[in-house]
LOMIGU-112587 format. One line per 5 residues: number of its first residue (from 1); for each residue x, y, z of C-alpha. Coordinates in steps of 0.5 Angstrom, whole numbers, plus 2048, in hexadecimal, padded with zeros to 3 digits. Example, Ala and Ser with C-alpha at 12.3 -4.5 7.8 and 13.67 -1.06 7.14 Angstrom:
REM LOMIGU-112587
1 = 819,7F7,810  81B,7FE,80E
***
This chain:
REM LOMIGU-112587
1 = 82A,7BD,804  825,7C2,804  81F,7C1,7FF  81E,7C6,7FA  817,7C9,7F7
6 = 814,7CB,7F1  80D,7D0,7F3  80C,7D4,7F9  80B,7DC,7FB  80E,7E0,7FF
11 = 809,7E3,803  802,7E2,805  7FC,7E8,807  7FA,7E7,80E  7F4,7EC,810
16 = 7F0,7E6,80E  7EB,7E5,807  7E5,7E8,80B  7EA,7EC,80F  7E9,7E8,815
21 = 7EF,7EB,818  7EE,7F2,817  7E8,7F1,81A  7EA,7EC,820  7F1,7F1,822
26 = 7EB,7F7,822  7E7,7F3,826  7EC,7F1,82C  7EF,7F8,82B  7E8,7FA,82D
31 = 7E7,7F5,832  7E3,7F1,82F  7E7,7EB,82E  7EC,7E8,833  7F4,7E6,831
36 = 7F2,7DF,831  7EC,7E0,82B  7F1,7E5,828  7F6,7DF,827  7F1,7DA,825
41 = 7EE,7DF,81F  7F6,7E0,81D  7F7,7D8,81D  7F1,7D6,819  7F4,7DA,814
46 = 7FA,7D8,814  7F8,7D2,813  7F3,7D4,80D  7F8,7D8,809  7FD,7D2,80A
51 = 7F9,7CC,809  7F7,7D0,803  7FE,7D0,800  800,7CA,801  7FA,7C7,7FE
56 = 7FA,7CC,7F8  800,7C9,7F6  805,7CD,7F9  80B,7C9,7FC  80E,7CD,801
61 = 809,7D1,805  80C,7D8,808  80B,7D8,810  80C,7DE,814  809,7E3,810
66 = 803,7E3,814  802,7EA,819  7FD,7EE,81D  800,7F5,81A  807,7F4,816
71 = 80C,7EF,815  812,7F4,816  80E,7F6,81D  80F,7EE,81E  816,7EF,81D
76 = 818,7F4,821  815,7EF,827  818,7E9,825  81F,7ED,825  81D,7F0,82C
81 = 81D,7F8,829  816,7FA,82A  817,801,82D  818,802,835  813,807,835
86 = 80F,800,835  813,7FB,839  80F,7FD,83F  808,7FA,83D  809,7F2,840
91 = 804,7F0,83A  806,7EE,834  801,7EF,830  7FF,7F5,833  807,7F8,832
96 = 807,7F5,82A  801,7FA,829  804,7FF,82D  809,801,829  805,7FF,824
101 = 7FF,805,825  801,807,82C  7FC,807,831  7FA,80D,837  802,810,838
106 = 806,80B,833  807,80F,82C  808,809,827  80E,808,823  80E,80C,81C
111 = 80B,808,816  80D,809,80E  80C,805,808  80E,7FF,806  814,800,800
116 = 810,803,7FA  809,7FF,7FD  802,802,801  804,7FD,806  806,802,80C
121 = 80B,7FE,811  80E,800,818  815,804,819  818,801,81E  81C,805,823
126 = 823,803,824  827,807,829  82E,806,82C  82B,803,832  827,7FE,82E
131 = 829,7F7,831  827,7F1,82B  825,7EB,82E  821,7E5,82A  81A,7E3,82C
136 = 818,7DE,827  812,7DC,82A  80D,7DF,824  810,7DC,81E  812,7D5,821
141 = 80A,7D4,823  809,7D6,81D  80D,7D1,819  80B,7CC,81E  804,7CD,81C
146 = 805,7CC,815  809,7C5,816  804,7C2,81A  7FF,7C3,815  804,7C0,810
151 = 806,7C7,80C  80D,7C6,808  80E,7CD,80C  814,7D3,80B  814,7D7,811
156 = 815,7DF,80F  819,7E4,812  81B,7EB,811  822,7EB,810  827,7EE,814
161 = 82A,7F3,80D  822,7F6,80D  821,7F7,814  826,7FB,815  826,7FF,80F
166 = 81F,800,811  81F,802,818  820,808,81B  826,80B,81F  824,80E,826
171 = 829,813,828  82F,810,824  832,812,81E  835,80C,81D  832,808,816
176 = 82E,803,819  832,7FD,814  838,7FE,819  833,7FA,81E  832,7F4,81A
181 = 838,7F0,81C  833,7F0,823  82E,7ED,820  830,7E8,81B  831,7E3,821
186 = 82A,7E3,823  828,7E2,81C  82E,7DC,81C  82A,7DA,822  823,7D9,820
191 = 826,7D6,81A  828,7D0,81E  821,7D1,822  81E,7D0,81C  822,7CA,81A
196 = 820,7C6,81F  819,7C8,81F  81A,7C5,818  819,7CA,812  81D,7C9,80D
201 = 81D,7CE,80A  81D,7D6,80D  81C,7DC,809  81F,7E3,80B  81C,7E9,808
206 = 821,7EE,806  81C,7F4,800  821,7F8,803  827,7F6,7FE  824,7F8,7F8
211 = 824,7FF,7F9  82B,803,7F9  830,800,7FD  837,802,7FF  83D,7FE,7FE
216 = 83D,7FE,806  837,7FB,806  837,7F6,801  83E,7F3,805  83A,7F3,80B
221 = 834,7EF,808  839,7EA,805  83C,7E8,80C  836,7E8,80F  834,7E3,80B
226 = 83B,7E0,80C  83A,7DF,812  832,7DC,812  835,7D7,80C  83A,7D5,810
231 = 836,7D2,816  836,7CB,815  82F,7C8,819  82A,7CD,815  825,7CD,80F
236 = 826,7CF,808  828,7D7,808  823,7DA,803  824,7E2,802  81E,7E5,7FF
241 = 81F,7EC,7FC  818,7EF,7F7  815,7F6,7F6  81B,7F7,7F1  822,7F4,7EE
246 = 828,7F2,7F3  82D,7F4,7EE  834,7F6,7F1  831,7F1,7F7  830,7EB,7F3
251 = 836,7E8,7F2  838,7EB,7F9  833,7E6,7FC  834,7E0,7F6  83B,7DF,7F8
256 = 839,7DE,7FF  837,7D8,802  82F,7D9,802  82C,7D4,7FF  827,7D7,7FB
261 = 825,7DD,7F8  81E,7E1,7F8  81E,7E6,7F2  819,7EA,7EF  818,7E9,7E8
266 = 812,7EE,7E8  815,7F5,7EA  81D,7F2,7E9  820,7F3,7E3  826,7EF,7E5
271 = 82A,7E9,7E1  82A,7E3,7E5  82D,7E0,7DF  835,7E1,7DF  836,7E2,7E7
276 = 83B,7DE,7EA  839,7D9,7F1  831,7D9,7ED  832,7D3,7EA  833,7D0,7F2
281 = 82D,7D3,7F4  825,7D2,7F4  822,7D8,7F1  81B,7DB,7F4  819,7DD,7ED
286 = 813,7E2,7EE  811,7E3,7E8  809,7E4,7E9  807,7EB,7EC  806,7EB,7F4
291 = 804,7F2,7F3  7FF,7F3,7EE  7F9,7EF,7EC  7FA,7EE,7E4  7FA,7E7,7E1
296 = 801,7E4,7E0  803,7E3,7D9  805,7DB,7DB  808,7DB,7D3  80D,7E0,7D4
301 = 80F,7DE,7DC  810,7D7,7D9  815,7D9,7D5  818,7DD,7DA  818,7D7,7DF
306 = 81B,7D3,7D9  821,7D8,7D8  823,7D9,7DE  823,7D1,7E0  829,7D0,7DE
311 = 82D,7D5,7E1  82B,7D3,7E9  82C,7CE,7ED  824,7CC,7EE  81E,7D0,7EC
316 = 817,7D1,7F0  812,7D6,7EE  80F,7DB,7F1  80C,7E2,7F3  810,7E8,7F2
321 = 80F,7EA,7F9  80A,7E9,7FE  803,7E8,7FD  801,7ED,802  800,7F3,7FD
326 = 7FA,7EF,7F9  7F3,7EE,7FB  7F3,7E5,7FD  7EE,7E3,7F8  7EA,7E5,7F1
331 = 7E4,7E0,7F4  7DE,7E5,7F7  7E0,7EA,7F1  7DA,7E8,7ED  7D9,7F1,7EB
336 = 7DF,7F0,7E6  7DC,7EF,7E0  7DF,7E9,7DD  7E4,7EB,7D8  7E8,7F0,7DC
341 = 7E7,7EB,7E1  7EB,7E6,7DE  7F1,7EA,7DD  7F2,7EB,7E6  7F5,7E5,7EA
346 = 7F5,7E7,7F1  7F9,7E3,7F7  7F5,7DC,7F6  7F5,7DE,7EE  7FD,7DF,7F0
351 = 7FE,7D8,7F2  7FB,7D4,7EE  7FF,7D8,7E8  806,7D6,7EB  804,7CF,7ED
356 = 802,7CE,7E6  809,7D2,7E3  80C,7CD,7E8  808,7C7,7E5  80B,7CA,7DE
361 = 812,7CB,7E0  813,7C4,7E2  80E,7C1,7DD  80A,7BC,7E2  803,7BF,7E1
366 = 7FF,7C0,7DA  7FA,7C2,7DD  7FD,7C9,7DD  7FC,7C9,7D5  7F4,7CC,7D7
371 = 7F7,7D2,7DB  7FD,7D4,7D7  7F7,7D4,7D1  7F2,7D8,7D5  7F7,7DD,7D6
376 = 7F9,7DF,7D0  7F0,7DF,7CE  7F1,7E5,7D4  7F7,7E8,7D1  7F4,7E9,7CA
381 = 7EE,7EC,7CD  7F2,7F1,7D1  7F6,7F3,7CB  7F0,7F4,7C7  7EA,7F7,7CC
386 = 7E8,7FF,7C9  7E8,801,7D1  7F0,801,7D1  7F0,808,7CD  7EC,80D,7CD
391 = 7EE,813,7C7  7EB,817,7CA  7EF,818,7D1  7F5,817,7CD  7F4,81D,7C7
396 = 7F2,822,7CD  7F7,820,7D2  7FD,821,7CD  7FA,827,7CB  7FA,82A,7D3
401 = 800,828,7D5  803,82B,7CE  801,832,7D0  7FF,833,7D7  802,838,7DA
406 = 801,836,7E2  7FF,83B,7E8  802,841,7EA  808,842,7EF  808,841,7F5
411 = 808,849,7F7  802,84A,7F3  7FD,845,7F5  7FF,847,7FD  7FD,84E,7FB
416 = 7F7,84A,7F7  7F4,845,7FD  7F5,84A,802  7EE,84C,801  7EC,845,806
421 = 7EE,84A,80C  7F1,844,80F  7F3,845,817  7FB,843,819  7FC,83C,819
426 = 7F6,83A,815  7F3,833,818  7EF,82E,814  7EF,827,813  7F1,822,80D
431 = 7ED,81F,80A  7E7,81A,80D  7E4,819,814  7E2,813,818  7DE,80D,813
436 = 7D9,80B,819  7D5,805,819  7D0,809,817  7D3,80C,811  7D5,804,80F
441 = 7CE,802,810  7CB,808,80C  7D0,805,805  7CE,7FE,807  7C7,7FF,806
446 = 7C8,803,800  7CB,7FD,7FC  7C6,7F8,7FF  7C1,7FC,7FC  7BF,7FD,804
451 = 7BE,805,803  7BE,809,7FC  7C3,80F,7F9  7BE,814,7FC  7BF,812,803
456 = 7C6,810,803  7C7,817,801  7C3,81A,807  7C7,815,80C  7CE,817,808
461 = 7CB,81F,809  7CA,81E,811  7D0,81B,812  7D3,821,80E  7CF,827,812
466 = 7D2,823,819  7D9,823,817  7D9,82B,815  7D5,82C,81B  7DA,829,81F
471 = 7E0,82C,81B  7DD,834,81D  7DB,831,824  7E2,82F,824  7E5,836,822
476 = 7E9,833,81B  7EA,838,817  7EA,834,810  7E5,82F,810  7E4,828,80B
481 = 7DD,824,80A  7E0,81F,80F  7DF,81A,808  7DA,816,80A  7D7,813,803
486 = 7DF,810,802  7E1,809,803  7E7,80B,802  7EC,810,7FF  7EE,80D,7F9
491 = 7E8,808,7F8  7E3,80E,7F8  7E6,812,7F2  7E7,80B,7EE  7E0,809,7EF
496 = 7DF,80F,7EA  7E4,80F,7E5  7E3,80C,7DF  7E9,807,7DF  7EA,805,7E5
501 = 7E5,7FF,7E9  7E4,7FD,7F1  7E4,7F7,7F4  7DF,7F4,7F9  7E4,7F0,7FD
506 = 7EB,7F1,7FB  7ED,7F4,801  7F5,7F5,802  7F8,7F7,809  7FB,7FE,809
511 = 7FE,7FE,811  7FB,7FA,816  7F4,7F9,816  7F3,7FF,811  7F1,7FC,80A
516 = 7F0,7FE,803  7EC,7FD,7FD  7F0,7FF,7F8  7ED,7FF,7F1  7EF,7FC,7EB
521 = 7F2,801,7E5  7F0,7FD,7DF  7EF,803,7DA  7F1,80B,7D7  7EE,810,7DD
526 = 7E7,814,7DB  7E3,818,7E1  7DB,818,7DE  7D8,81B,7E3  7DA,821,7E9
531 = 7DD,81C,7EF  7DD,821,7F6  7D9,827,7F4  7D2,825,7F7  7D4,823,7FD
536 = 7DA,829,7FF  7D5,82E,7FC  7D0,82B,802  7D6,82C,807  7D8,833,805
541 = 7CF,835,805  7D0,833,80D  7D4,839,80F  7D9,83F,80D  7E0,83C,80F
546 = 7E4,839,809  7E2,831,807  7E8,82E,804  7E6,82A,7FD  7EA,823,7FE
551 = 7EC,820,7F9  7F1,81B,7F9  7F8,81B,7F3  7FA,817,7EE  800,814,7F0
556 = 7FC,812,7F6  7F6,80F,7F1  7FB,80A,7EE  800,809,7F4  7FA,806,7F8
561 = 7F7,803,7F2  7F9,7FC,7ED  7FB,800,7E8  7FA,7FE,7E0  801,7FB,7DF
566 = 800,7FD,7D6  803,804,7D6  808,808,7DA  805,80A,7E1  807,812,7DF
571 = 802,811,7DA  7FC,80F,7DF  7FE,814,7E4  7FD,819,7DF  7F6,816,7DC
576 = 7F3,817,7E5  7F6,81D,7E5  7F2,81F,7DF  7EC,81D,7E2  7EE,820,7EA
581 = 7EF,827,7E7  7E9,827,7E4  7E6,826,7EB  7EA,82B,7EE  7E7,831,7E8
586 = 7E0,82F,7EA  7E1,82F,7F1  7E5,836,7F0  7DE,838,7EC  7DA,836,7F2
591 = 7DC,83A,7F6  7E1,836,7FA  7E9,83B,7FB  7ED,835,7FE  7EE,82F,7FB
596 = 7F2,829,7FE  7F5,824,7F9  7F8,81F,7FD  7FF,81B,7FA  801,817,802
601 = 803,811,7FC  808,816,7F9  80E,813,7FD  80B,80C,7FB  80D,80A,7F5
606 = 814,80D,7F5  818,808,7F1  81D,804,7F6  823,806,7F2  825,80D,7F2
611 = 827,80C,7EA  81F,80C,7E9  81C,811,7EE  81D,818,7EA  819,816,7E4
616 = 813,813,7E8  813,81A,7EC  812,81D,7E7  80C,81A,7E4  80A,81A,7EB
621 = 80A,821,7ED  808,823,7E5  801,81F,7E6  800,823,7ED  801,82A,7E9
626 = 7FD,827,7E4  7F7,826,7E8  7F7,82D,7EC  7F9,831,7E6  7F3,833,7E5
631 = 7F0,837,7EB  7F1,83F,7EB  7F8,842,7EF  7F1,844,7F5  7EF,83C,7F6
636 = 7F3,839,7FB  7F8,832,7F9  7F9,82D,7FF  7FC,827,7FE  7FE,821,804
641 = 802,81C,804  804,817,80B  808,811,80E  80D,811,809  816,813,80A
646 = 815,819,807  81C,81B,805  81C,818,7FE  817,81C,7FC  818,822,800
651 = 819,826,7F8  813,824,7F5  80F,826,7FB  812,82C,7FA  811,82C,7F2
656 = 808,82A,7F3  808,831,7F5  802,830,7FA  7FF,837,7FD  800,833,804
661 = 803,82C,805  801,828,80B  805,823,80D  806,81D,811  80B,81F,817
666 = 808,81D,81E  80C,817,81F  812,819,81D  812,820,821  812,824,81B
671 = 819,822,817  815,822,810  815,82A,811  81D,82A,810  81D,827,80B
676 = 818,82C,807  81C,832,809  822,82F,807  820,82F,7FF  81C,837,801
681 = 816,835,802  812,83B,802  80A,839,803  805,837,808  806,832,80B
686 = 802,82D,810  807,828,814  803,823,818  801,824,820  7FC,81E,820
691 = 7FE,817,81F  7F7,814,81D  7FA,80D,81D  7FA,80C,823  7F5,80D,828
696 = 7F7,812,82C  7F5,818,82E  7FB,81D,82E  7FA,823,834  7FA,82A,833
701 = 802,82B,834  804,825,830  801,828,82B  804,82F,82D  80B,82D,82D
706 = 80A,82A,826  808,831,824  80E,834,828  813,82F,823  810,831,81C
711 = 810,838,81E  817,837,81F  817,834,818  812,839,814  810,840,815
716 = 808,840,817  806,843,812  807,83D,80E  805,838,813  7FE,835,814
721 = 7FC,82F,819  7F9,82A,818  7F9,821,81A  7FE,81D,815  7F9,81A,811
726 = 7F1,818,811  7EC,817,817  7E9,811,814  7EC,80B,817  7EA,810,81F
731 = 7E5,810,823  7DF,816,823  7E2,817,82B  7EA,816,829  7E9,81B,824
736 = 7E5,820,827  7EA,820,82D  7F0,820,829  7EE,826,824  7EB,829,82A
741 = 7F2,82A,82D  7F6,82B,826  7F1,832,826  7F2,833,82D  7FA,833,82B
746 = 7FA,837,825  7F6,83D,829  7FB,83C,82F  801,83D,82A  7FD,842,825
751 = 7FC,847,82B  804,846,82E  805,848,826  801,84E,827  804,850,82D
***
């Protein structure tokens, strides 16, 4: 009979403490390393994370959560559904990182975020011709990897359901579900493979099932995992659902034959306690948060846990989900002061509190007394801690949102902002410009003390002075500072916020080798001082064409920030807004008349069930006209939002009520413009023409025959040309030939306009 057990997570990060990973793909992309040291990179870290795991307590160690870009990217490949455009290149590597970035002549495949998450994953592309083949090659090493090191390892899948319901349909209409009788052999397959490789438990992810499912999809969701239960040689079946509740799926999957159950208790709200089939099955109970990085109240778990054993088969404890969305550990983090420190628990401080609720469940370990003691010293001191409110923000915020009136109609501020005199098919960029060395190096030696404010300044000035010249050099209509002084979109603008706090290493990956710093929400939101005006003024001081200011919105500062967990977010949303509105006036009477707020996180943190989603709108598209309703008709209001299914959200764009909209559409050829015309659309509009996440250079008619299919969408008067997204993570040579061509195309179609 197989074992059961009582403390695990359902995922680990990969970039690696110190990001050795990042650095070590970026390098042999690079040419730097070879495959073979790569691969040598990636085993030392597998080792550590599960050796880490293993001795920290935890019982069942997850295996094949490990990636070099994206585990959904991994699935693909062992299923055999990479892109044809890819089939082509003989080198396995080289293809995986083709169709994940592209190369020279190969577009990449279409990247989004993951559920509700800052965590950007792969589409992959299924077309009728798309012939399904296992290749388990990957995750078989893995689990060989971690057996021969003595680690009780459960390999981990993406399961068949949220494979396909995530995909892509090429050239069919056909819902991609209908493919799943195609697909479950091979998962029955590897099923056995792993058996006789000789794990004994295998986890298939499937987050997928907690958003809104049709009696369709739940009746195929229930004979799959027929089908996979009824395989006699295999491992133990664990289905993992988190990111929300399962709810009408729950009792579906409980009267199966799988043999455990992975829920999350954190973002779910379901009943375990009367659902039949349960009592036959090992319950995953993922009751410390894998998302965010407050302390678990173990109290409170501990009864939870209490409850629910007598209503299961047999209990563990776990993460709610991965731990792939929190930085790995709180040691280095010595800038925290020691309070609000002790209310945080990253991924190692995750473990060991389910380990010790693990050790408290089952009664074998006293020692736990200490841990269940500090965690309530934290509490108390979080509950009390006069930074958590400030009356003052709260007094003036209830004030303004009670009898602001907004901006003008759209009309009247067309009429007021057509004082810019701005040509046919306006062009700028979005935001940021290439982060050399020698912009990192100037940041490293200003916090070592190496160099003082003074000369970071002139550094940060010169790095401006290059970029705006580049911008006129390049015949860019609209420019930007390039950002130089910024690590970060979000990091920057919470380094100056009262309420908010930075790391020094809790470093997150957000696709690929791309990480973030998110910065930790802990308190009500003050903006003591000007944050932008002195370094967009300085830009705007270099030349006579329009110098956007560049601010980034609310819902994107709480998307891609650990927000506090001790009021509802709406009312954090409107604390930031209050403090970005304030920006925006005196950027206004600096003399600055266009103004980009960006919001590319608005569609993120759209609750998964649709029962939810109008309220979060709501809020979300309030906090944005909160922040910009503060300006004259005459100042321009931009607003940016990518990498993200645009459809669900398609209104509250609409109702943001920007001036001008850009929007990413590069690699999805445009398809976001239907959907704004659909809900009458009527402002400017700035569809992507450049995909900045791949290192490819698009040509002259590239880019033409995406201007030629947004005309065919919007009138162009209403369109502006621009990349999809920032230039900081280019290279100065990709970038200046890019934008070279995105001018040279938009005077090509202008003067075709003009004839």
């Amino acid at each position: 009979m197989t074992s059961t057990f009582t403390a695990t997570v359902l995922g680990s990060p990969r970039i690696g403490p110190n990001r050795e990973l990042k650095k070590a793909v970026e390098s042999y992309w690079a040419g730097g390393l070879d495959a073979e040291a790569l691969d040598s990179v990636a085993r030392d870290l597998r080792r550590q994370t599960w050796i880490g795991l293993r001795n920290a307590g935890v019982d069942s160690v997850p295996v094949n959560t490990f990636s070099y870009y994206d585990h959904v990217l991994d699935t693909a490949a062992m299923l055999g559904a990479l892109p044809e455009r890819v089939a082509e290149i003989g080198d396995d590597l080289h293809r995986y990182f083709a169709a994940a970035r592209g190369n020279a002549t190969v577009p990449p495949l279409e990247m989004t975020k993951w559920f509700d998450t800052n965590y950007h994953y792969l589409v992959p592309e299924i077309s009728p011709s798309t012939m399904f083949a296992l290749n388990p090659s990957k995750v078989l090493r893995e689990l060989e990897e971690a057996l021969a090191l003595g680690i009780p390892a459960r390999p981990v899948v993406v399961g068949p359901v949220t494979f396909l319901l995530l995909s892509k349909s090429v050239g069919s209409d056909a819902p991609l579900l209908e493919r799943l009788d195609e697909i479950v052999p091979l998962y029955a397959d590897l099923l056995a493979l792993l058996a006789d490789a000789g794990a004994e438990w295998v986890q298939i992810d499937e987050p997928a099932l907690v958003a809104d499912r049709t009696e369709d999809e739940i009746a195929s969701t229930k004979r799959a995992y027929d089908q996979l239960s009824a395989i006699q040689a295999r491992p133990a079946i664990l289905v993992a659902s988190y990111f929300g509740s399962l709810g009408e799926v729950l009792p579906a999957l409980a009267s199966s034959d799988v043999d455990g159950l992975a829920v999350d208790l954190v973002a779910g709200s379901d009943s375990l306690a009367s659902v039949p089939g349960l009592e036959r099955k090992h319950v995953v109970a993922g009751i410390v948060d894998g998302r965010n990085i407050w302390r678990t109240d173990l109290d409170r778990a501990s009864t939870e846990l209490a409850a629910l054993a007598g209503h299961v088969g047999s209990l563990a404890v776990s993460t709610s989900c991965s731990l792939l969305h929190v930085p790995y550990t709180l040691d280095g983090e010595t800038d925290l002061d020691d309070t609000l420190r002790s209310w945080l628990a990253f991924g190692a401080e995750k473990v060991l509190e389910v380990v010790v609720l693990g050790r408290a469940m089952t009664g074998g370990d006293e020692s736990v007394t200490d841990e269940f003691t500090s965690a309530r010293a934290a509490a108390a001191t979080r509950n009390t801690d006069p930074r958590l409110r400030d009356t003052a923000v709260r007094s003036r915020l209830e004030a303004l949102t009670a009898s602001d009136p907004g901006r003008g109609p759209a009309a009247q501020r067309r009429e007021a902002q057509s004082a810019l005199a701005l040509p046919l098919l306006p062009t700028t960029t979005l935001g940021s410009y290439p982060q050399t060395s020698r912009i990192r190096l100037a940041r490293a030696a200003l916090r070592k003390g190496e160099i003082d404010e003074t000369d970071y300044v002139n550094r940060m000035r010169a790095e401006i002075s290059d970029v705006v010249a580049l911008q006129e050099k390049l015949d860019l209509d609209v420019l930007v500072h390039g950002e130089p002084e910024r690590n970060d979109m979000v990091q920057y603008f919470a380094e100056q916020l009262d309420g908010f706090v930075a790391t020094t290493n809790g470093w997150v990956q957000s696709y690929g080798t791309r990480c973030v710093r998110p910065p930790i929400l802990y308190g009500d939101v003050r903006r003591p001082n000007p944050m932008t005006i002195e370094w967009i003024t300085f830009a705007q001081s270099l030349t006579r064409r329009p110098v956007k200011g560049m601010l980034t919105g609310p819902v994107t500062i709480l998307a891609w920030s650990f927000v506090r967990d001790d009021q509802p977010l709406a009312d954090s949303a409107n604390q930031v807004a209050l403090a970005i509105r304030d920006e925006t006036v005196d950027l206004q009477q600096a003399g600055i008349r266009i103004i980009q707020v960006d919001e590319p996180a608005l569609r993120e943190l759209l609750p998964l069930r649709s029962a939810d989603q109008q309220a979060y709108l709501d809020w979300a598209v309030g906090a944005f006209r909160l922040a910009t309703s503060g300006v004259a008709d005459s100042t321009q209001i931009h607003t940016h939002l990518c990498y993200s299914e645009f459809g669900d959200v398609i209104e509250a764009i609409a109702n943001l009520d920007a001036d001008v909209t850009s929007i990413e559409a590069a690699r999805s050829h445009m398809e976001v413009l239907g959907d704004l015309n659909a809900v009458g659309f009527d402002l400017g509009v700035g569809p992507g023409v450049y995909d900045i996440h791949s290192p490819r250079v698009p040509g002259v008619e590239e880019i033409t025959g995406l201007l030629t299919e947004a005309l065919n969408a919007v009138p162009a008067e209403r369109l502006w040309v621009n990349p999809d997204c920032g230039l900081k993570t280019r290279t100065p040579s990709e970038v200046e030939a890019s934008l070279g061509n995105l001018v040279q195309a938009a005077k090509l179609m202008r003067a075709k306009l003009q004839k």
